[in-house]
Wavefront OBJ file of the C-alpha trace (Angstrom):
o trace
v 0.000 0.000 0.000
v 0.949 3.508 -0.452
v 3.844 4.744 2.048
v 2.907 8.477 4.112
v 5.982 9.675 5.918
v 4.440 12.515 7.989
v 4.949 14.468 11.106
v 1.735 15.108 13.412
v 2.178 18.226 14.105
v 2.808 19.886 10.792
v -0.242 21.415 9.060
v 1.040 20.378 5.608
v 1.191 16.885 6.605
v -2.297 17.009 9.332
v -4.237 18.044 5.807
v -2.902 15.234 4.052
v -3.889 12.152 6.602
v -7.071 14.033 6.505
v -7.224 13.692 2.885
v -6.601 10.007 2.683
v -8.289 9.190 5.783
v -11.682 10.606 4.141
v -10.808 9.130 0.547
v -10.958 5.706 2.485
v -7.452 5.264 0.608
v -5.840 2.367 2.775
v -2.113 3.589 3.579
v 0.575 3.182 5.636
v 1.617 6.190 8.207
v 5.360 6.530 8.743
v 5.683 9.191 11.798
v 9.187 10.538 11.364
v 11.039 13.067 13.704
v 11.805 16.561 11.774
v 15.195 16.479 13.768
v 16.508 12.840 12.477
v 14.650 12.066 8.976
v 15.093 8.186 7.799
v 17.587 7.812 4.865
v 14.321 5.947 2.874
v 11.986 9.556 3.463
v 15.500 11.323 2.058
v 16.370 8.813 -1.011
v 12.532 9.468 -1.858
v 12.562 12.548 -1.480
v 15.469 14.531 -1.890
v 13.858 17.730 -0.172
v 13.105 16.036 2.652
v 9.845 17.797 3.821
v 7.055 15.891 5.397
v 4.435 14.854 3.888
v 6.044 12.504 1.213
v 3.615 10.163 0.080
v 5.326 6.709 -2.280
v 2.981 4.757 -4.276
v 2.933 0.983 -4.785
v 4.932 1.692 -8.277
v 7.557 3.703 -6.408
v 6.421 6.915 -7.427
v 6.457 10.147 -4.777
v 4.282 12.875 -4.139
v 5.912 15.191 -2.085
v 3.751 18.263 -1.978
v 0.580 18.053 0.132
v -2.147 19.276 -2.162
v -0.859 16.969 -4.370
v -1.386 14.215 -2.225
v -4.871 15.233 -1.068
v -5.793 15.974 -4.586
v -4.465 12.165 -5.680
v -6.344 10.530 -2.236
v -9.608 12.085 -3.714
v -9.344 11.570 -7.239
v -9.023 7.682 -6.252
v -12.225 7.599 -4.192
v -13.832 11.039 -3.006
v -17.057 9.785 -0.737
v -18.250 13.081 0.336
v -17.505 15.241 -2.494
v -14.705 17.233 -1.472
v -13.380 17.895 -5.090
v -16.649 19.901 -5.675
v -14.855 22.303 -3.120
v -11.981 22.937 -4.753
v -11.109 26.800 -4.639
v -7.854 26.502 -5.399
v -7.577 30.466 -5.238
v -7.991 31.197 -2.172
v -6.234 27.266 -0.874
v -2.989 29.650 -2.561
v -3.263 33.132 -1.214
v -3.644 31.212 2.264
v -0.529 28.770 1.326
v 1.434 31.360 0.450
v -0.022 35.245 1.959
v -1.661 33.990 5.435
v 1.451 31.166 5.689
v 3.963 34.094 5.184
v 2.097 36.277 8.276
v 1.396 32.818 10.543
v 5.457 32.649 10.386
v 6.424 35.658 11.184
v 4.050 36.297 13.987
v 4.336 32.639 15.607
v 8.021 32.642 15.107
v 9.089 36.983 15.239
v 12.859 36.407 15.732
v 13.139 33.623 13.401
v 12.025 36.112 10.851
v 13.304 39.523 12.201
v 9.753 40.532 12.525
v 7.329 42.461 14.142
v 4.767 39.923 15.250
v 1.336 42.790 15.929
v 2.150 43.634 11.816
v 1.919 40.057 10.534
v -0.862 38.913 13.408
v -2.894 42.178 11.768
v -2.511 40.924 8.016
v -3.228 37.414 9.223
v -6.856 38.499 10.611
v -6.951 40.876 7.814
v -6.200 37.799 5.330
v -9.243 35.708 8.205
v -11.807 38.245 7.240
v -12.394 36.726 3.576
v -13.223 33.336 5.423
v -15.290 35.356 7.669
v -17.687 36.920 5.209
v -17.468 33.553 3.106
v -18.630 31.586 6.447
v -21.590 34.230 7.005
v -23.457 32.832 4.572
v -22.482 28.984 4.856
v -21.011 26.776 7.355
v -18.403 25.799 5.379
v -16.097 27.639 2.783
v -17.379 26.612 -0.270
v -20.492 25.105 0.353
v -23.038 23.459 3.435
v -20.834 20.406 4.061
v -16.708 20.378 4.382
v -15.034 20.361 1.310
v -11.351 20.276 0.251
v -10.926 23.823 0.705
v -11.902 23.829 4.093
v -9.609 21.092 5.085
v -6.279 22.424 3.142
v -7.051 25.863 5.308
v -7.899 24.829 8.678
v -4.589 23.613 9.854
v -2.878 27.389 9.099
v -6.014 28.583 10.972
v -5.488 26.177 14.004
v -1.958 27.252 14.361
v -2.591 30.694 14.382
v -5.505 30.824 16.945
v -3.282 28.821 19.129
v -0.257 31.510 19.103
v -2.079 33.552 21.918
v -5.714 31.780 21.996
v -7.452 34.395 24.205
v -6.531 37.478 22.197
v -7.882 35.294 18.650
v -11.330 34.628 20.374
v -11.519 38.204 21.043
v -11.359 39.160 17.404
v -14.736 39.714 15.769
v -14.393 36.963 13.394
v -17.432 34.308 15.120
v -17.833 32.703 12.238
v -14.426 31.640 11.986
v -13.996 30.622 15.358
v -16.434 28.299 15.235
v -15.703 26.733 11.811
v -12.501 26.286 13.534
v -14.130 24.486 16.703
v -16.249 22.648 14.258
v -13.412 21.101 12.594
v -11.352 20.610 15.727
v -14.695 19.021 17.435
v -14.953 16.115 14.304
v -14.195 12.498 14.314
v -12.066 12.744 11.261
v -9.434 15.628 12.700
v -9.324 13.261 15.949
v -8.517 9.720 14.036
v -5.740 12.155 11.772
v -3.816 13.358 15.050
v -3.967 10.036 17.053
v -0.664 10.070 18.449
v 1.541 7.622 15.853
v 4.952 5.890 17.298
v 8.319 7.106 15.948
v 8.691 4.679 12.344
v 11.943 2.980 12.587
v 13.724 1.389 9.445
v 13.679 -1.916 11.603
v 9.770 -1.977 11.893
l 1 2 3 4 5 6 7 8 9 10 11 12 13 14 15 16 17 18 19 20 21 22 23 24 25 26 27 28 29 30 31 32 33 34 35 36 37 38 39 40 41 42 43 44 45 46 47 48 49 50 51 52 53 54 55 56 57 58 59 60 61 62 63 64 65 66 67 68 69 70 71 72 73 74 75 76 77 78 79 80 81 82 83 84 85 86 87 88 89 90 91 92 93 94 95 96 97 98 99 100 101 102 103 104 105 106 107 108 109 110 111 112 113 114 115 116 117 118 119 120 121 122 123 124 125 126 127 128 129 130 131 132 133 134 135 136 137 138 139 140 141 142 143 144 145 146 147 148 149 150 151 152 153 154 155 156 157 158 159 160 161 162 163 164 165 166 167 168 169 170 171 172 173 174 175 176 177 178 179 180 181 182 183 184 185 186 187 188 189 190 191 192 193 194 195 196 197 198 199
């Protein structure tokens, strides 16, 4: 079966398992640690950035999108391809991602963390007026869009929690519980033991 080396804590990787987990897709979850990657992640993968997914044939997908998009194209049960804004999965990839960096991690970055935190919630407010008028991004029910986003979102509600659930953004806040709440984010961040070559 297909191979997913993957770290549990990193959003590219958490939208991935959810990907596969949903598509039904059976595969096998390789947990690595960031600090010490396995030589087999590595010879797959030569950039060496969880998630790397390896197919039966030996081929690799190492970009997460990718792999979501190839879990759903091979069985997609509740649709999630119909939710497909690949737009605004982008400006969040790249815009909200550059912002969630440099205020989570300021002197990494040189930054000053109230300017990105500001064009972060500035960057939320699309999802806000979006989520006015449905519970999920693209539609009623939780779509690929929704589920490439919401890690990025997790992460940066959880840099200083109480000052995100004072923003006026409700509708965000509880997509975000929503998704945190569900069976499916639960069964992707079960805690996985260390993969070892040997096992």
């Amino acid at each position: 079966m297909p191979i997913l080396y993957s770290f549990r804590r990193c959003p590219y990787a958490m939208r991935a398992r959810m990907a596969l987990l949903v598509s039904g897709v059976p595969f096998e979850q390789r947990e690595v640690v960031l600090r010490d990657k396995p030589a087999a992640m590595i010879a797959a993968s030569p950039k060496a950035t969880v998630p790397v997914l390896v197919l039966e044939d030996g081929a690799v997908i190492d970009e997460s999108m990718d792999i979501m998009r190839w879990a759903l194209w091979r069985h997609d049960p509740e649709g999630w391809l119909a939710g497909d804004d690949a737009a605004l999965i982008a400006r969040f990839d790249d815009g909200f991602k550059h912002h969630l960096d440099r205020y989570k991690y300021p002197d990494r970055h040189r930054a000053d963390p109230s300017e990105h935190r500001a064009a972060g919630l500035a960057l939320l407010g699309e999802l806000e007026r979006r989520l006015a008028t449905s519970a999920h991004l693209c539609r009623k029910t939780r779509a690929l869009t929704d589920i490439a986003i919401l890690p990025f979102v997790r992460q940066f509600a959880a840099v200083d929690r109480t000052w995100f659930d004072a923003q006026p953004i409700p509708c965000v806040q509880d997509w975000l519980a929503r998704h945190i709440a569900s069976p499916l984010f639960d069964q992707a961040m079960l805690r996985v033991a260390r993969w070892a070559p040997t096992d």
